[in-house]
C-alpha positions as a Python dict, from the first residue, in 0.01 Angstrom:
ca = {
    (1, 'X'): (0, 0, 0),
    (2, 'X'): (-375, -58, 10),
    (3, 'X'): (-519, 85, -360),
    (4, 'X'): (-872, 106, -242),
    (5, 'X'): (-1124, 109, -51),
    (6, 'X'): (-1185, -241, -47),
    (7, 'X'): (-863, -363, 28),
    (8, 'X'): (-880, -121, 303),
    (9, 'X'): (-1190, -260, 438),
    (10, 'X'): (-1087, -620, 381),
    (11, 'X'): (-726, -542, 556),
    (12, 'X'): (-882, -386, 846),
    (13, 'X'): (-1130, -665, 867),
    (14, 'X'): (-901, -917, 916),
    (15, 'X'): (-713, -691, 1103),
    (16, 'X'): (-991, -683, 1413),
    (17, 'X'): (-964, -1043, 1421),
    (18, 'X'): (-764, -1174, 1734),
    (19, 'X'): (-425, -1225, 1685),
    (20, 'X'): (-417, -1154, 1285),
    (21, 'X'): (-116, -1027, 1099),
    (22, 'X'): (-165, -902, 717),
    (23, 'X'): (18, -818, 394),
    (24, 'X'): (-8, -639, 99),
    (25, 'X'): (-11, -671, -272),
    (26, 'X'): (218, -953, -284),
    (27, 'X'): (336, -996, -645),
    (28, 'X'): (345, -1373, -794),
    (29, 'X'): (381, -1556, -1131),
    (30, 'X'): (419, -1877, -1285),
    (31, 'X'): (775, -2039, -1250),
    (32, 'X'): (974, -2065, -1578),
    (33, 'X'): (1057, -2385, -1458),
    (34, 'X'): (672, -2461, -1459),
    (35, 'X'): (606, -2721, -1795),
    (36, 'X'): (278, -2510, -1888),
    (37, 'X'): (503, -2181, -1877),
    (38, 'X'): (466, -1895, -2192),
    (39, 'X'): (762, -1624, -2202),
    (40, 'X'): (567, -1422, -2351),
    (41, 'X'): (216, -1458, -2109),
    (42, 'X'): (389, -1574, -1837),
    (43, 'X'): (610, -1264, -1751),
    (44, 'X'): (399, -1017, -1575),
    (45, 'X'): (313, -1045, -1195),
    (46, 'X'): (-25, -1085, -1103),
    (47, 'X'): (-57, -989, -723),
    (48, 'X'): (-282, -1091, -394),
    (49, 'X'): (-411, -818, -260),
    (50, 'X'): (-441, -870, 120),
    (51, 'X'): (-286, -1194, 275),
    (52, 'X'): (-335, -1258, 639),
    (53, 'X'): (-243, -1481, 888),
    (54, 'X'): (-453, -1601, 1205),
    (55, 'X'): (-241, -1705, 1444),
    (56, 'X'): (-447, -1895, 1659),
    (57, 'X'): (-665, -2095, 1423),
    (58, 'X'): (-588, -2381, 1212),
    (59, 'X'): (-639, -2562, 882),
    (60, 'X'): (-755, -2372, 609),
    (61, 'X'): (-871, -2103, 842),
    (62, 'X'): (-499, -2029, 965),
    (63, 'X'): (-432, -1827, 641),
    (64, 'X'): (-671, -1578, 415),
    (65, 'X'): (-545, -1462, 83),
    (66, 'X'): (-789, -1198, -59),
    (67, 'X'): (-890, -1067, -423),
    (68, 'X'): (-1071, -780, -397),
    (69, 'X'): (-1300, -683, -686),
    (70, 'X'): (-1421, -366, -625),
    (71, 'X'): (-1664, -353, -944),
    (72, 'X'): (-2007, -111, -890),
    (73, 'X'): (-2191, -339, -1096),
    (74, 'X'): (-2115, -640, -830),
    (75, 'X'): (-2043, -986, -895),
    (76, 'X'): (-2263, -1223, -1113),
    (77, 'X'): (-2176, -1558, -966),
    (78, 'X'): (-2361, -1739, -1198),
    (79, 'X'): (-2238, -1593, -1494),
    (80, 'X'): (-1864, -1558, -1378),
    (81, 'X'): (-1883, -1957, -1324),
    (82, 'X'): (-2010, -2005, -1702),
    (83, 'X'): (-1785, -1750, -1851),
    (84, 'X'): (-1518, -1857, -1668),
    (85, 'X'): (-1559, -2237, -1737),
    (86, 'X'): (-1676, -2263, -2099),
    (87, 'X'): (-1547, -1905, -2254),
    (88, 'X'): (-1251, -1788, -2046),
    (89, 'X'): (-1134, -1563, -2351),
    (90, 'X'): (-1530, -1318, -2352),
    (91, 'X'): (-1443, -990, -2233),
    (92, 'X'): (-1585, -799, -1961),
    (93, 'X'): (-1511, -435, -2019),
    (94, 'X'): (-1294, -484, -2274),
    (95, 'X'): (-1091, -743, -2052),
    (96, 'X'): (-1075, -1134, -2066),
    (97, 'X'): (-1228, -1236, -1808),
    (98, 'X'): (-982, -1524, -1700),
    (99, 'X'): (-760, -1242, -1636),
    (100, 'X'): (-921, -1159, -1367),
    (101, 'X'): (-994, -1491, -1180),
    (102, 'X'): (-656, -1603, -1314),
    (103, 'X'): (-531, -1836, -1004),
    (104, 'X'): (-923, -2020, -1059),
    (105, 'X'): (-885, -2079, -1403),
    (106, 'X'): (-574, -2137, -1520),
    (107, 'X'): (-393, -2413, -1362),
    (108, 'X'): (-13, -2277, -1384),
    (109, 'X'): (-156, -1945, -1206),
    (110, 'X'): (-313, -2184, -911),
    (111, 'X'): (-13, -2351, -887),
    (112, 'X'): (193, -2008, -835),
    (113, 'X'): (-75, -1876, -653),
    (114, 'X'): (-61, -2171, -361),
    (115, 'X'): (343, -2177, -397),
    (116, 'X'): (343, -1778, -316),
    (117, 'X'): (125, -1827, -14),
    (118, 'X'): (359, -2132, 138),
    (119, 'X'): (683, -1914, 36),
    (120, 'X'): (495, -1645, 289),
    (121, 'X'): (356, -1851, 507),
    (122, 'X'): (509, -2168, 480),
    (123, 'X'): (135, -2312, 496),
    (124, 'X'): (-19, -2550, 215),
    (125, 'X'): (-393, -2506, 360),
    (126, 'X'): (-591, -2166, 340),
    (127, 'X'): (-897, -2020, 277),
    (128, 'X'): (-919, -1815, -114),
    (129, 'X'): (-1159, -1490, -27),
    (130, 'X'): (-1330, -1297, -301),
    (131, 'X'): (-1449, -992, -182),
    (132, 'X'): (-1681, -813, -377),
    (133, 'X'): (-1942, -487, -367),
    (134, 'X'): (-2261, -671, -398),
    (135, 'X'): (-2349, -1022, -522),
    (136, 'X'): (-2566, -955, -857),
    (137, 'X'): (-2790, -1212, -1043),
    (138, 'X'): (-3088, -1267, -1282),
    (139, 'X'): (-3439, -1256, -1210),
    (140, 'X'): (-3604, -1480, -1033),
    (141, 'X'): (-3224, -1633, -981),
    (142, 'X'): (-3099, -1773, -620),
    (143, 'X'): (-2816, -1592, -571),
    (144, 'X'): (-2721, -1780, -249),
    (145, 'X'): (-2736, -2138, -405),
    (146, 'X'): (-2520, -1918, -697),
    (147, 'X'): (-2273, -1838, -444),
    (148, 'X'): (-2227, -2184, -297),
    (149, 'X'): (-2213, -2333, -652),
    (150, 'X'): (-1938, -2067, -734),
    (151, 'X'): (-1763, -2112, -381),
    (152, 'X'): (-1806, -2516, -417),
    (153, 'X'): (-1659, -2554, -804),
    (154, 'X'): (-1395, -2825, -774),
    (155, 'X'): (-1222, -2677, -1082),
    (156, 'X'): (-1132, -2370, -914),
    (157, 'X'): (-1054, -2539, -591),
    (158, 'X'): (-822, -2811, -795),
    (159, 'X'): (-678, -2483, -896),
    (160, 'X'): (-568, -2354, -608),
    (161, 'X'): (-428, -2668, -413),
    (162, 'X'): (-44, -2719, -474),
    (163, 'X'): (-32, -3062, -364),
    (164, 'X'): (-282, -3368, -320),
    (165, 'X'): (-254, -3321, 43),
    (166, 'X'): (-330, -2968, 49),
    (167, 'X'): (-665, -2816, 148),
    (168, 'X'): (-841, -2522, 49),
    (169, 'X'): (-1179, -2310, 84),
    (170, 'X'): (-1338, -2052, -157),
    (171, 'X'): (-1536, -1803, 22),
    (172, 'X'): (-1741, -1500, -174),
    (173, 'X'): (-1753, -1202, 120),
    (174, 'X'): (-1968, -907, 31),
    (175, 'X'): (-1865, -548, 176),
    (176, 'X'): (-2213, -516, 303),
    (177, 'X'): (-2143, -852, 490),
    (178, 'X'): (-1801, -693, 631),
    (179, 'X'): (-1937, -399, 759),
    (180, 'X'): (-2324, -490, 892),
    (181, 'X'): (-2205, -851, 1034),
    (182, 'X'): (-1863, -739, 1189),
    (183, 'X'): (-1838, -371, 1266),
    (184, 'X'): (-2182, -248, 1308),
    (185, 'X'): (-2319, -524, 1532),
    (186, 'X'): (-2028, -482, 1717),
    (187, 'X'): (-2151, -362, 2076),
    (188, 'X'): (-1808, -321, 2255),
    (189, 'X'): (-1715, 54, 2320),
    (190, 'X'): (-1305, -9, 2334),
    (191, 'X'): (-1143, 173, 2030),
    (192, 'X'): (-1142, 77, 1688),
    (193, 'X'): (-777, -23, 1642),
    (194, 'X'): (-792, 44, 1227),
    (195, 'X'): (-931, 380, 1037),
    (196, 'X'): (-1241, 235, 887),
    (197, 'X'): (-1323, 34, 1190),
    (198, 'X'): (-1365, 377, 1417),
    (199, 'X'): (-1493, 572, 1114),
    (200, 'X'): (-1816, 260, 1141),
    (201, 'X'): (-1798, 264, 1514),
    (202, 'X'): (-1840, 652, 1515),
    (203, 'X'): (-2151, 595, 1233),
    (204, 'X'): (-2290, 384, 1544),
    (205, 'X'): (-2231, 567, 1850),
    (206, 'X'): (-2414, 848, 1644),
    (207, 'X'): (-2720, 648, 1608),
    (208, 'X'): (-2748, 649, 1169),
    (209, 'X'): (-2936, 404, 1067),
    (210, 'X'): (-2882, 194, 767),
    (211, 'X'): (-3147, 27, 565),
}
């Protein structure tokens, strides 16, 4: 089941793509087995929220696994990379915010993470998307170089590989980006074959404009 709107949009993105299969809220955790492993931190599941598979393409673009953060204030790139490096443990609404980013940060969660993914897919290379609301930053900030520096960090990517010979790609996605770049510069007229892909076609057959 897709919990929001989000995950809906991100599904049926993926969905539109040729030949793409996807899959839910798949639960994983570290192995007890694992040396790093904490009964009593270990224990609950964290999940991925929309994994798909692209038949046709290869190498890290032959599987997506996507965290959705569906937070109105957006994603601070800059500030997620330094809290996230240097103070894992501040809270962001009353939350650690490695608990969130959990598979980036902590390397027993990576390792689960990528071991999840192969048990599904039985691939070792994919692509990690982190779909957000909006991408936020200071003044005067570059958000873009932000975003590359976030998408680039070869802590989180060590993270995330489960073997030296794995590979893997980080890629921040904006729902503004989803919808403007894929469904409403769209110009074929054939039928939306997911809800919120014909609820955008309809907003564009009917001529609204969006600033």
């Amino acid at each position: 089941m897709k919990e929001d709107i989000l995950e809906q949009a991100v599904d049926d993105w993926f969905l539109s793509q040729d030949s793409t299969f996807t899959k839910h809220n798949i639960k994983f955790k570290p192995d007890p087995k694992d040396v790093d492993f904490i009964s009593n931190q270990d224990s609950v599941f964290s999940d991925i929220d929309v994994l798909a598979v692209h038949l046709k393409a290869e190498g890290v673009n032959r599987v997506s696994a996507a965290s959705c953060k569906s937070w109105q204030e957006g994603l601070h790139c800059k500030r997620a990379m330094n809290d996230l490096l240097n103070n894992p443990n501040c809270k962001w609404g009353g939350r650690e915010v490695w608990k969130s980013f959990r598979e980036l940060v902590i390397p027993k969660w990576g390792r689960a993470f990528a071991k999840k993914i192969f048990e599904e897919t039985l691939c070792k290379d994919f692509t990690y998307y982190l779909f957000v609301t909006r991408l936020s930053g200071s003044r005067g900030e570059d958000i873009e170089q932000s975003r590359r520096e976030f998408e680039n960090c070869s802590v989180f990517l060590n993270n995330l590989r489960c073997s030296d010979n794995s590979s893997v790609k980080i890629k921040i996605v904006t729902f503004k980006e989803i919808v403007t770049e894929h469904f409403l510069r769209k110009k074929s007229t054939t039928l939306e074959s997911t809800e919120i892909g014909r609820l955008l076609q309809i907003f564009r057959a009917s001529d609204i404009e969006f600033k």
